[in-house]
C-alpha positions as CSV (number, residue, x, y, z in Angstrom):
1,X,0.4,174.6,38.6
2,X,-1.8,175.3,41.6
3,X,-2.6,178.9,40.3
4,X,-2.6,181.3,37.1
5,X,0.1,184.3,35.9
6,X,-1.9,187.3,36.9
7,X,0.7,190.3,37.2
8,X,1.5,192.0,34.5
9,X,4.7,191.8,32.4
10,X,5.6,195.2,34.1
11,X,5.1,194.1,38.0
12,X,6.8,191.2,37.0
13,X,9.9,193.1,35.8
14,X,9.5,195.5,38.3
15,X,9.5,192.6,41.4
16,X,12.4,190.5,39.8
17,X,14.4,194.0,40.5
18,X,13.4,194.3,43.9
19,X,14.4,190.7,44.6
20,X,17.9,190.6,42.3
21,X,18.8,194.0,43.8
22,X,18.2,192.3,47.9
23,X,20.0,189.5,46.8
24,X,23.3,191.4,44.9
25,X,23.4,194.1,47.5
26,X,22.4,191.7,50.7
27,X,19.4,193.6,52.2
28,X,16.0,192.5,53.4
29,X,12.8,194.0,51.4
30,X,9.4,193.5,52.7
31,X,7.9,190.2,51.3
32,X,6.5,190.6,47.9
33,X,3.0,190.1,49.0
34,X,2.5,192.6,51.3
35,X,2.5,195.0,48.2
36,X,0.4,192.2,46.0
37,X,-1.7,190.4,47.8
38,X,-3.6,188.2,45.6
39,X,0.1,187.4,44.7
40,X,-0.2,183.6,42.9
41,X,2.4,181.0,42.9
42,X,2.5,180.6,39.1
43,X,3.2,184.4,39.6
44,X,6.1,183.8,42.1
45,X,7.1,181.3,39.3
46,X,7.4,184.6,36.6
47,X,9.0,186.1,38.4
48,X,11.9,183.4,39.5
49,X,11.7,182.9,35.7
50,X,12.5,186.7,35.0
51,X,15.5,186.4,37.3
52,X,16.7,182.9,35.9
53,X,17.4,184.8,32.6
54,X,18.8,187.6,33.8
55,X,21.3,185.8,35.5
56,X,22.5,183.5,33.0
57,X,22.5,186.6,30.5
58,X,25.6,187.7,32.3
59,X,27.2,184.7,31.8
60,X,26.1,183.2,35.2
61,X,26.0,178.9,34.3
62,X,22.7,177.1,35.5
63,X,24.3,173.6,37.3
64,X,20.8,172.0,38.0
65,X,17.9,173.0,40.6
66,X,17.2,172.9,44.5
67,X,13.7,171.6,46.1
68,X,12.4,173.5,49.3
69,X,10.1,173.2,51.6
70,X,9.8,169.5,51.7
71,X,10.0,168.6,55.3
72,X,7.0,169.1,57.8
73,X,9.8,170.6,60.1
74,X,10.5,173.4,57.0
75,X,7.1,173.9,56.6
76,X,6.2,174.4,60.0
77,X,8.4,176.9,60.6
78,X,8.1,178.9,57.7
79,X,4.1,178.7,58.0
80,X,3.8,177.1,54.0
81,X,2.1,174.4,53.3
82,X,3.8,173.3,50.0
83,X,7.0,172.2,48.6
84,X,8.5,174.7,46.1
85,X,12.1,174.8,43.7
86,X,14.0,176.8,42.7
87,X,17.5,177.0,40.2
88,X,21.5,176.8,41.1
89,X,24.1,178.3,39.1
90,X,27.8,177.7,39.3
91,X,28.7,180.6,41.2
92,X,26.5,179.5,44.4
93,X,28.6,176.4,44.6
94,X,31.3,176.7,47.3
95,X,34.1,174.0,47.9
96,X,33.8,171.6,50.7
97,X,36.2,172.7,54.0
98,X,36.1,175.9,52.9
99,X,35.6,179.3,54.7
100,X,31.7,180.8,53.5
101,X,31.7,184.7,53.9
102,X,28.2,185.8,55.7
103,X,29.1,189.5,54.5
104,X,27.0,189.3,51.1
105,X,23.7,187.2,53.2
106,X,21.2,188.9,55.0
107,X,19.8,185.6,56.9
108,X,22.1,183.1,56.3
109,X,20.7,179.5,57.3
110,X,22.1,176.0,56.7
111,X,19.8,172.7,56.1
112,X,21.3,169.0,55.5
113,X,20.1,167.9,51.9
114,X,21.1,164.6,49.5
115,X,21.9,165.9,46.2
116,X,21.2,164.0,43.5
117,X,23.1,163.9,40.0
118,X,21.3,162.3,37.1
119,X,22.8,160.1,33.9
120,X,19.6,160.5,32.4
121,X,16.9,163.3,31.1
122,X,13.9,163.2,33.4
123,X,10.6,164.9,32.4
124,X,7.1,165.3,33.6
125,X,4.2,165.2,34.1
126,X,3.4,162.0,36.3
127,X,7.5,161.5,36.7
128,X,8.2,158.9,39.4
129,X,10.5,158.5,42.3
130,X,11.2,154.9,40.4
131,X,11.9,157.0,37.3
132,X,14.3,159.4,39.1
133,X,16.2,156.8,41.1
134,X,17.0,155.0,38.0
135,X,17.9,158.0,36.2
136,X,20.6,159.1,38.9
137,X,24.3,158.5,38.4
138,X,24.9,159.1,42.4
139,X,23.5,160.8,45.4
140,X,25.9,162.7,47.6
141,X,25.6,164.8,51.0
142,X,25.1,168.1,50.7
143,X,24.7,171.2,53.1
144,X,22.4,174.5,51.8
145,X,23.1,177.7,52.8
146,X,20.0,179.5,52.0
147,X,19.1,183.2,52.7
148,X,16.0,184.5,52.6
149,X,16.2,188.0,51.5
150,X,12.8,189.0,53.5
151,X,12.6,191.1,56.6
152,X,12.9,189.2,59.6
153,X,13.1,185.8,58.0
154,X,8.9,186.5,57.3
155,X,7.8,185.1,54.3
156,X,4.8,183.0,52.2
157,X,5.2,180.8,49.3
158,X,4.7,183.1,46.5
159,X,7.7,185.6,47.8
160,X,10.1,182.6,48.9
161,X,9.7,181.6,44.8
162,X,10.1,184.9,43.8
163,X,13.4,184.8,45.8
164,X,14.2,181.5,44.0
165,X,13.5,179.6,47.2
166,X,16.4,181.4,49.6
167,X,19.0,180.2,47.2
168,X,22.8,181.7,48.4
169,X,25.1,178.6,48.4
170,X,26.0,175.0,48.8
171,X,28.5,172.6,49.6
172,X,28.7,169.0,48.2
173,X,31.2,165.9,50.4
174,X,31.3,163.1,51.3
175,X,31.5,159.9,49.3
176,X,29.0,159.3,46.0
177,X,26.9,157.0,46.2
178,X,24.7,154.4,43.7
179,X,21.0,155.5,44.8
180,X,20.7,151.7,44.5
181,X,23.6,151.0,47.1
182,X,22.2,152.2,50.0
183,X,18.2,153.0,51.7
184,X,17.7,156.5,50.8
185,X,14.8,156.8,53.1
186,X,16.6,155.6,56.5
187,X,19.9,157.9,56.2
188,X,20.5,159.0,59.8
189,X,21.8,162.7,59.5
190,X,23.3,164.8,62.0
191,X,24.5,168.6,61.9
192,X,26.8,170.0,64.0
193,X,27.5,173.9,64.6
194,X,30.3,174.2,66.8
195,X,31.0,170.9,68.6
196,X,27.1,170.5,69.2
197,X,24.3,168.6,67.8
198,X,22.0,171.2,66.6
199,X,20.1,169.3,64.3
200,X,19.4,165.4,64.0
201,X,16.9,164.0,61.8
202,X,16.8,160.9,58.7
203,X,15.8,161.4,55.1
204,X,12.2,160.7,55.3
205,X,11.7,163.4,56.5
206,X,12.0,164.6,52.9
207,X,8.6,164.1,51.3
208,X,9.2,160.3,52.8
209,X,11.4,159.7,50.4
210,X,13.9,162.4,48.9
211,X,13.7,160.8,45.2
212,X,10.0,161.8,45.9
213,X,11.0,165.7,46.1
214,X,13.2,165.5,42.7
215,X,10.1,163.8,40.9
216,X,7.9,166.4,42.4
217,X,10.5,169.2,40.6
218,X,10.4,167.3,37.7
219,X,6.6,167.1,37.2
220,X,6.6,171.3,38.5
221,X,8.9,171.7,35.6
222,X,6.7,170.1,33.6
223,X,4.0,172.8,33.9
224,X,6.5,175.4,33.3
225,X,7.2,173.3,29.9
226,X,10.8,172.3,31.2
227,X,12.2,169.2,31.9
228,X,15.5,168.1,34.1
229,X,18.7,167.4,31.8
230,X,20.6,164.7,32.1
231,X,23.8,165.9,34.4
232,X,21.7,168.1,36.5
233,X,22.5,168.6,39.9
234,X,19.4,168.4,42.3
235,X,19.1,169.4,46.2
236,X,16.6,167.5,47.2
237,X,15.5,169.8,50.6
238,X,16.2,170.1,53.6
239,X,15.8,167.0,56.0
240,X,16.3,168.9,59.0
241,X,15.1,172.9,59.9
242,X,17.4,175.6,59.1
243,X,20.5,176.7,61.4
244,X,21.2,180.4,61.8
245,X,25.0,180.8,61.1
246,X,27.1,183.8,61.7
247,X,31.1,184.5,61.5
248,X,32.7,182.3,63.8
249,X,30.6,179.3,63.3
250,X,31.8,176.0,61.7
251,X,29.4,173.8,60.8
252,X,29.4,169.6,60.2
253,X,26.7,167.8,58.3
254,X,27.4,163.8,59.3
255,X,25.4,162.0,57.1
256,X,25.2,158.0,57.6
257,X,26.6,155.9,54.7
258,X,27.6,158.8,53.2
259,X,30.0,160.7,54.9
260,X,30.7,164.0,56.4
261,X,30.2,167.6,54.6
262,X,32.0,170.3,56.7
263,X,32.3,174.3,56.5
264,X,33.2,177.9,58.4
265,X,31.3,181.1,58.4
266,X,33.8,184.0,58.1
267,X,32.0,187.8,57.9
């Protein structure tokens, strides 16, 4: 990891509060940083960590783990210059077509993603994006409906991990796919928010590849002294920036060669 723990086991229980209580009650909290500067990203990591367990003590079900960040279009506008993850559980998945209620987001955004599901165990360090494509069972499109629980959308690396990387919902479609069927790197993708292209962008824009992003999670597990089991369920970040979305708003991801995922925003 690019940096040492240095809060204490009390700040670290103390932030994972802060951030569990914006994201159950849906309000924005200064970003974590402002009140610890020399904040760390292994610290952001204890603190995801802390919250990880909290929520599967209360019976919450861990379905895999999301990469963000990835794209330079990501990165530019969140003003980070590295690629983070961050955990799903059960309960974030919602089912595609269906109606999304904004009333429990703060700043909810949606981002085009391929999500990839694995046959295999994958662990790092020095994991490959050879190793993860042949460790895939199928990719499928995916849509992320991530919320930042930080005031005005304002955030830096440490924080958004602390927040478990925006982290609200998602929706898999489409049609699964063999990784080994198609040219993961080329996919055209295309999101619509009401009838209009709001987004356009292809799959490179992931790390240049997005097996590249799930090796990179797998080899940041590594230094946390986990590894990715087989069935896991991996968003591989956002290909193009994130949408605002509000009640009202239906949203299409079109993703070429595999398929359209499609949703509505209801308050």
């Amino acid at each position: 990891m690019s940096s040492e723990v240095t809060l204490s086991r009390e700040d670290i229980v103390r932030l994972c509060e802060r951030v569990e209580g914006a994201q159950t009650r849906a309000y924005a909290i200064p970003k974590l940083t402002d009140e610890y500067p020399a904040m760390t990203v292994a610290d952001g990591y204890a603190v995801q960590a802390e919250l990880r367990c909290r929520w599967l003590a209360r019976g919450h079900r861990q379905v895999g783990w999301k990469v963000g960040l990835t794209s330079k279009a990501k990165m530019v506008q969140m003003g980070v210059n590295e690629p983070s993850i961050g955990f799903l559980t059960s309960d974030m998945a919602r089912p595609e077509n269906s109606a999304i209620s904004t009333g429990d987001m703060v700043h909810p955004r949606v981002e085009c993603e391929v999500a990839f599901v694995t046959r295999a165990p994958l662990a790092g360090p020095g994991c490959t994006r050879e190793q993860v494509l042949a460790a895939t069972d199928y990719v499928l499109p995916a849509v992320e409906v991530i919320d930042s629980r930080f005031s005005g959308f304002k955030f830096d690396l440490p924080s958004v991990i602390a927040d478990n990387g925006s982290s609200a919902r998602f929706v898999g479609g489409g049609r699964a796919r063999r990784p080994d069927d198609i040219d993961l790197r080329t996919l055209g993708v295309v999101m619509e928010k009401n009838g209009e292209i709001v987004a356009a962008a292809a799959s490179a824009a992931v790390l240049g590849h997005p097996a590249e992003a799930v090796a990179m999670l797998v080899n940041i597990l590594a230094e946390q002294g986990e590894t990715l089991p087989a069935g896991s369920f991996v968003m591989s970040g956002g290909i193009t920036e994130a949408i605002a979305v509000q009640p009202g708003d239906c949203v299409i991801a079109r993703f070429q060669e595999l398929g359209d995922v499609s949703m509505r925003f209801v308050a």
